[in-house]
C-alpha positions in Angstrom: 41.1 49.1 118.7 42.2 49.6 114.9 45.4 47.8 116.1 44.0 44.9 117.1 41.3 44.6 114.1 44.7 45.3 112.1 46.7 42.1 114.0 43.1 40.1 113.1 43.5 40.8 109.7 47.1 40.1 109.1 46.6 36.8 111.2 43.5 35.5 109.2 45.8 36.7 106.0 48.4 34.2 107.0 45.8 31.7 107.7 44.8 31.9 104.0 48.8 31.4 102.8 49.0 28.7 105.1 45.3 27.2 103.4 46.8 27.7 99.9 50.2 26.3 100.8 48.3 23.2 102.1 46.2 23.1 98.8 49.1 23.7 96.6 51.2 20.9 98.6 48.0 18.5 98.1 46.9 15.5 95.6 47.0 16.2 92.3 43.2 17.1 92.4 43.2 18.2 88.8 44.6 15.0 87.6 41.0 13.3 88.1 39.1 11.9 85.0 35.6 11.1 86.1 34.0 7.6 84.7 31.9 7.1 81.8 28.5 7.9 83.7 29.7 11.1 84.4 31.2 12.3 80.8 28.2 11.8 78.8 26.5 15.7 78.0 23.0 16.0 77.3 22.5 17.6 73.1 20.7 20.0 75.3 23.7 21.4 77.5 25.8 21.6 74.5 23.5 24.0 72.7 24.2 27.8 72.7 22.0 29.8 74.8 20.5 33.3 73.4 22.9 34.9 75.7 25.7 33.5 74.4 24.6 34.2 71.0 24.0 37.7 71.9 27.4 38.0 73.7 29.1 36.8 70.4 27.8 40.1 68.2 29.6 43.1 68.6 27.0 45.6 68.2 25.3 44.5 71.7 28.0 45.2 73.4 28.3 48.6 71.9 25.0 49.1 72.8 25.0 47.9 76.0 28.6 50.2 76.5 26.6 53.3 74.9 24.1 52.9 77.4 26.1 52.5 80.7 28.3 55.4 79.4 25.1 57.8 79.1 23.6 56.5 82.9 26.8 57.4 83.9 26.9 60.6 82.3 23.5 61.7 82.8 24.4 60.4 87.2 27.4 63.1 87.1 25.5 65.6 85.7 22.7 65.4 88.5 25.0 65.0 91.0 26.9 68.2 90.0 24.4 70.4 88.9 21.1 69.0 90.1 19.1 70.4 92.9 20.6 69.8 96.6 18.5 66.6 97.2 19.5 64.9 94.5 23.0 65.4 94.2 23.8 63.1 96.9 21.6 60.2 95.6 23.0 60.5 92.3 26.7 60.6 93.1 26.2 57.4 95.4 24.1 55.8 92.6 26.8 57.2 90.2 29.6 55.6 92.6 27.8 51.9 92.8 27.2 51.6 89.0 31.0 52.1 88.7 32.4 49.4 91.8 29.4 47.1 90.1 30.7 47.7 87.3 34.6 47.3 88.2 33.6 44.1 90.1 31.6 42.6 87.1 34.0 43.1 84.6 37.0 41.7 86.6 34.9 38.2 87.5 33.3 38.2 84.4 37.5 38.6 82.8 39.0 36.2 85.1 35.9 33.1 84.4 36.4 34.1 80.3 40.4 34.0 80.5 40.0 30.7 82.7 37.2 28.9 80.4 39.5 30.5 77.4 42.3 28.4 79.0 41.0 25.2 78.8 39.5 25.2 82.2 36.1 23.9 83.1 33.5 26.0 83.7 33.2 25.1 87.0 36.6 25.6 88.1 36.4 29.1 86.1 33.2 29.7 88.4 35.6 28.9 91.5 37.9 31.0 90.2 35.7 34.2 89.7 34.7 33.3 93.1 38.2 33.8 94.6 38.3 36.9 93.1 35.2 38.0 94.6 36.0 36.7 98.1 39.5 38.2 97.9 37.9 41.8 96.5 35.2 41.4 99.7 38.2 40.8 102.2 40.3 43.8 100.6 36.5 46.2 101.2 36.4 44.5 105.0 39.9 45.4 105.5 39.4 49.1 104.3 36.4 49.2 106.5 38.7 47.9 109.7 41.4 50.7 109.1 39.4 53.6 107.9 
């Protein structure tokens, strides 16, 4: 049975090459300039939210570093030395604040290094969205062999 979930995987993995090879191979997409009706941004849409004017000061993301580090710390504590019904709760709580955690900051990396690049937001959104799809193929294949 793992076998054949194993040969399912590796065939819809060369599926994927074969999708990216066809993409690759394709018009040149990202040569496009939309028309005039399309360019035109709104005074609105080009004004800073709060939370990106937040995300610029240093201190909140100390602050909000300080306070994952302490959850965290305060998680592996119960689940080491708390009673026998919690430990369980707080080491899986412990373990999904961590893959969140992992899994936000590698989207979150790949859409600021892509908008960082010059890329459009929206292709920096497709982007983090590969990364996700690919990272929710890797946990399905884990789940298939284990």
């Amino acid at each position: 049975m793992a076998t054949a979930y194993l040969a399912s995987t590796a065939l819809m993995g060369v599926l994927v090459m074969a999708v990216v090879a066809w993409m690759v191979r394709g018009r040149g997409w990202y040569q496009y300039s939309p028309g005039a009706s399309t360019s035109s941004r709104s005074p609105a849409v080009d004004r800073e939210s709060r939370f990106t004017e937040m995300a610029d000061q240093p201190m909140v993301w100390v602050a909000a570093f300080a306070v994952l580090v302490v959850g965290l710390l305060v998680g592996v504590v119960a689940s080491i030395s708390g009673p026998v019904e919690t430990q369980a709760t707080a080491g899986l709580a412990v373990a999904v604040v961590g893959g969140a955690g992992l899994c936000g900051y590698l989207l979150f990396g790949v859409y600021l290094s892509a908008t960082r690049r010059g890329h459009p937001r929206s292709l920096a959104v497709a982007e983090s969205a590969t990364v996700a799809g690919v990272l929710f193929l890797i946990a399905i294949g884990f789940q298939l062999v284990a």
